[in-house]
C-alpha positions as CSV (number, residue, x, y, z in Angstrom):
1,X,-32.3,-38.5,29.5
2,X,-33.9,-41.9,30.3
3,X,-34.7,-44.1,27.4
4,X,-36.3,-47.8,27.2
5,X,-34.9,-50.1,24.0
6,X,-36.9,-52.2,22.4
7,X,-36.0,-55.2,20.9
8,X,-38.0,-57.7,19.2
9,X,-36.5,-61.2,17.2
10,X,-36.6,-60.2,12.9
11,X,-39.0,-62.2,11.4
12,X,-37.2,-65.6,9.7
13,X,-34.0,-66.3,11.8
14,X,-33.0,-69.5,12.0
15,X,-32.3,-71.0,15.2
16,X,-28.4,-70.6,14.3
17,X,-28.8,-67.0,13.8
18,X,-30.7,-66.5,17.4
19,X,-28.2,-69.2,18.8
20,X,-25.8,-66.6,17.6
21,X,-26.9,-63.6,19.0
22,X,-27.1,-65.0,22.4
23,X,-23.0,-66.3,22.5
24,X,-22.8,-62.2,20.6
25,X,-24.1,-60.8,24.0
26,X,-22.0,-63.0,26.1
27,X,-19.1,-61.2,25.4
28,X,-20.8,-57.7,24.4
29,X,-21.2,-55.0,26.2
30,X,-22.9,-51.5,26.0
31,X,-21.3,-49.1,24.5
32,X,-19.8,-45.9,26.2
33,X,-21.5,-43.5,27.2
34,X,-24.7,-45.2,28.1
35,X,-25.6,-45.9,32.3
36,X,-27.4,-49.0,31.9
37,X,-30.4,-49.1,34.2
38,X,-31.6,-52.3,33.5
39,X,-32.1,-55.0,30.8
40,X,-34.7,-57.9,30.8
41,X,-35.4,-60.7,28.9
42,X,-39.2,-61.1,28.6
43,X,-39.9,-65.1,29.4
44,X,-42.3,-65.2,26.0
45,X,-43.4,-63.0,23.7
46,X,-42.1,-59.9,21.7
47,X,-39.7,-57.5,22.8
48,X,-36.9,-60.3,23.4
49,X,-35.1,-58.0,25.1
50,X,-35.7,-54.5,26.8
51,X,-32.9,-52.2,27.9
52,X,-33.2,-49.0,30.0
53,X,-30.3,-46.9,30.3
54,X,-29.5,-43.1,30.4
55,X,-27.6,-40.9,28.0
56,X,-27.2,-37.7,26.5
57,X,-24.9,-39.2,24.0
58,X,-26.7,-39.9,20.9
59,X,-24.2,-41.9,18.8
60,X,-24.1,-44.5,21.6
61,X,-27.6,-44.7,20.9
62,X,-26.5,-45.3,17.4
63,X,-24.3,-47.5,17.9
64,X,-26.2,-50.2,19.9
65,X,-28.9,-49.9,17.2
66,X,-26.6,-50.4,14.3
67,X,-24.6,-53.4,16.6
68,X,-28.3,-55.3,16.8
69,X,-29.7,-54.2,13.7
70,X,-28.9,-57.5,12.1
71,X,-31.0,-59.4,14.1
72,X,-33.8,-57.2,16.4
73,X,-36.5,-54.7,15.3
74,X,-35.5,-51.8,17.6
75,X,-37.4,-49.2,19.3
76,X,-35.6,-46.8,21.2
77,X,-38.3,-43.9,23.1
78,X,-37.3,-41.4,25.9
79,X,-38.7,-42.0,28.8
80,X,-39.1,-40.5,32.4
81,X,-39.7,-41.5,36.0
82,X,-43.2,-41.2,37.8
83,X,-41.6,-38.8,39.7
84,X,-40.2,-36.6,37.3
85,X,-43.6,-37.2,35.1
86,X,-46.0,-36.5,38.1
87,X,-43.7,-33.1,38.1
88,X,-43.4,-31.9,34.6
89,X,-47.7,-33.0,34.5
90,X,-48.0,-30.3,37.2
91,X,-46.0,-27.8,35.8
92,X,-47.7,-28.1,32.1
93,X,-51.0,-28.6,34.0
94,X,-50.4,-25.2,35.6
95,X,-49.3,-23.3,32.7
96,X,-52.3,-24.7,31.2
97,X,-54.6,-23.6,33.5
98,X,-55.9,-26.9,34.7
């Protein structure tokens, strides 16, 4: 399953503690388990960072929340292509009757 990570910057860091984080990901990678799509850092603005990755592994889920915890608010929500959402729409559409 596809899912897009959230990640915004916890209110009250200090510039240390985001100064931090960024020499933390330098050497950090995902965890195992997880077939990273993509990952952006948004220019401005909340999230800081936004991962999309694949997995049917829930603890490395886990783990990358609990290895960021400290200093992101998280969001982690499933996700799916157009593709495969213009599909699954016409399948529920049809059992639907519409």
């Amino acid at each position: 399953m596809i899912y897009v990570w959230l990640a915004s910057w916890q209110s009250g860091l200090t510039r240390e503690q985001r100064d931090g984080a960024l020499a933390r990901r330098a050497e950090w990678q995902f965890p195992e388990g997880l077939e990273v799509l993509g990952e952006y850092w948004p220019a401005t603005g909340d999230p800081a960072v936004v991962a999309i990755f694949e997995t049917d592994a829930f603890p490395a889920i886990m783990e990358l929340d609990l290895e960021w915890g400290d200093v992101f608010d998280i969001v982690c929500v499933p996700a799916c292509t157009p593709e495969q959402g213009l599909q699954w729409g016409a399948e529920i559409l049809a059992r639907r009757g519409g």
